[in-house]
C-alpha positions in Angstrom: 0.0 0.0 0.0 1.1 3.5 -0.8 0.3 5.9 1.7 0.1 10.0 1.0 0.6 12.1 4.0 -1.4 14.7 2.6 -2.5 16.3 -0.6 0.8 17.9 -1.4 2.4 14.5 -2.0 -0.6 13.8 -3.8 -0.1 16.4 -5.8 3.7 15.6 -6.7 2.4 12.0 -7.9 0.2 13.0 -10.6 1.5 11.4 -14.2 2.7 8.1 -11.7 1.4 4.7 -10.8 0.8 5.0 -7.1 -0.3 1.7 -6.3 -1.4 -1.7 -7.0 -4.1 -3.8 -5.4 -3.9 -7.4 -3.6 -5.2 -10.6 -6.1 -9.3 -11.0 -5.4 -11.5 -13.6 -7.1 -14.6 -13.0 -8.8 -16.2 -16.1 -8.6 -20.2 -17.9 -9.3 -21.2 -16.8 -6.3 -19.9 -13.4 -6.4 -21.3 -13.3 -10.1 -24.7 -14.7 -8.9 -25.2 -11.6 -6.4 -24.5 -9.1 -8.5 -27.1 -10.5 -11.0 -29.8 -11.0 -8.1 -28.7 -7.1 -6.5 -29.5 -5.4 -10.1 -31.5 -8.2 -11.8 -29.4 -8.5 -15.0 -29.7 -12.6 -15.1 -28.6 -12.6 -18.8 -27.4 -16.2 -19.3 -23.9 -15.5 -19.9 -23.8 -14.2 -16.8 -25.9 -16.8 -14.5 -26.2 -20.4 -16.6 -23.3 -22.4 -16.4 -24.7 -24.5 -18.5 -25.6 -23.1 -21.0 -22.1 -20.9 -21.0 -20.6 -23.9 -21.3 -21.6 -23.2 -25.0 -21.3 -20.1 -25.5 -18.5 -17.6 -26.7 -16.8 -18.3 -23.9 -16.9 -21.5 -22.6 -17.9 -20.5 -19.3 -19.9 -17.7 -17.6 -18.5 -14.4 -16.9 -19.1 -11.4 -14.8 -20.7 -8.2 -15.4 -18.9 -5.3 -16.9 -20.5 -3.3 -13.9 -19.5 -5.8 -11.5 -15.6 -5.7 -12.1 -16.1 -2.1 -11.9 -17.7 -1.7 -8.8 -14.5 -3.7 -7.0 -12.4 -0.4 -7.3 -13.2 1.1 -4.1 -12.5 -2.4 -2.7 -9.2 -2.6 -5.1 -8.4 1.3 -4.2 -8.7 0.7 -0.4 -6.1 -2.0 -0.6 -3.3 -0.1 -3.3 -3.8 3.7 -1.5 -3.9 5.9 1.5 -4.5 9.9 1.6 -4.4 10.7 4.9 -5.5 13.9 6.2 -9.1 13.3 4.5 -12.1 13.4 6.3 -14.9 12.6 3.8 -14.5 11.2 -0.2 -17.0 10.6 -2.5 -17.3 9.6 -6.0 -18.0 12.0 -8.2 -18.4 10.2 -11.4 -16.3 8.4 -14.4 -15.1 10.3 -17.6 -14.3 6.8 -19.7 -14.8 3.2 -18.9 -14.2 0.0 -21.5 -14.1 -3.3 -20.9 -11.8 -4.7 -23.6 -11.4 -8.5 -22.4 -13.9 -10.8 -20.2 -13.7 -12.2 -16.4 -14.5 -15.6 -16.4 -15.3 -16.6 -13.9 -13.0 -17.8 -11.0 -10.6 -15.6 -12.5 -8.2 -13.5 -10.2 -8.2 -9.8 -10.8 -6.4 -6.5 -9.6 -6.2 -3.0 -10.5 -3.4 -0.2 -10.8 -3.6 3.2 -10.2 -2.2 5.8 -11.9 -3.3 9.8 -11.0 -4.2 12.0 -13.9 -5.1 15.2 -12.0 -5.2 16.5 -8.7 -7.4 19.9 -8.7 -8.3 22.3 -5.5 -12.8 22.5 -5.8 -15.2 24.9 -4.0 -15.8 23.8 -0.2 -12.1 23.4 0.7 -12.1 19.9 -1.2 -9.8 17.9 -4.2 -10.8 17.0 -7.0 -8.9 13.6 -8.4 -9.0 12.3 -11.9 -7.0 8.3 -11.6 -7.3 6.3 -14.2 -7.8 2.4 -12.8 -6.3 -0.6 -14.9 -7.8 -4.1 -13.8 -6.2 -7.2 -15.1 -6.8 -11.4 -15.0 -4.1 -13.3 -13.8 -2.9 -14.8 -17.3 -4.8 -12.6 -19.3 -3.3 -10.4 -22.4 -5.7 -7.6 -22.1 -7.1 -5.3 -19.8 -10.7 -6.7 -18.2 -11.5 -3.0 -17.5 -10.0 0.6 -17.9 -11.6 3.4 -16.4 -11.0 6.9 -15.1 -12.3 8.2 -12.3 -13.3 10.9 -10.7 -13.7 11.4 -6.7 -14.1 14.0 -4.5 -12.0 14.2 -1.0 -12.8 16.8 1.8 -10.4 17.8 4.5 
């Protein structure tokens, strides 16, 4: 983990990689309650069998399932101390150039694009998140990010 001790040494990062996440597996089950919490039960998704025989031999997770594990990803690569509230604020770009099967492994990288002061004494940061499959040759998701963090 990579911790700041404040914004200035946030600040002096931006253009760098400032951390990388622990392995995490995204497997059926996981898979399964992501399609039960926002009912998107498309088969590729939730029928094993039927995935079996399909494009990719096997079922695979959401798009918007392997992005919501960046906070979990982010908490485990990066500290900002000195921050008494975040929030995100939004996403300016997301793809998802390869699958997750699943049981794959996956973590993310961070790299900071920006680091901007914002009205009400808070920071805006732009990072752009990497996630890769243990084994893969692509990418399973690129996004960039935008959060909020108050003082």
């Amino acid at each position: 983990m990579r911790v700041f001790n404040g914004v200035d040494e946030l600040r002096g990062a931006v253009g760098e990689t400032i951390g990388e996440s622990g392995w995490f597996t995204v497997d059926q089950s996981r898979i399964d309650g992501f399609a039960d919490a926002t009912d998107d039960h498309q088969w590729i998704h939730v029928d094993v069998d039927k995935a079996a025989k399909g494009p990719f031999g096997t079922t695979i997770a959401h798009g918007y399932l392997t992005l919501s594990l960046l906070p979990m990803f982010a908490e485990s690569a990066i500290e900002l101390r000195g921050v008494r509230m975040s929030v995100n604020y939004g996403l300016n770009r997301v793809r998802f150039p390869a699958p997750v099967p699943a049981g794959s492994r996956l973590r993310a990288r961070f790299r900071v694009l920006s680091v901007e002061d914002v009205g009400g004494g808070g920071l805006q940061i732009v990072t752009e998140a990497t996630i890769e499959r243990e084994g893969g040759d692509r990418p399973v998701c690129i996004a960039e990010t935008v959060a909020r963090r108050y003082a």
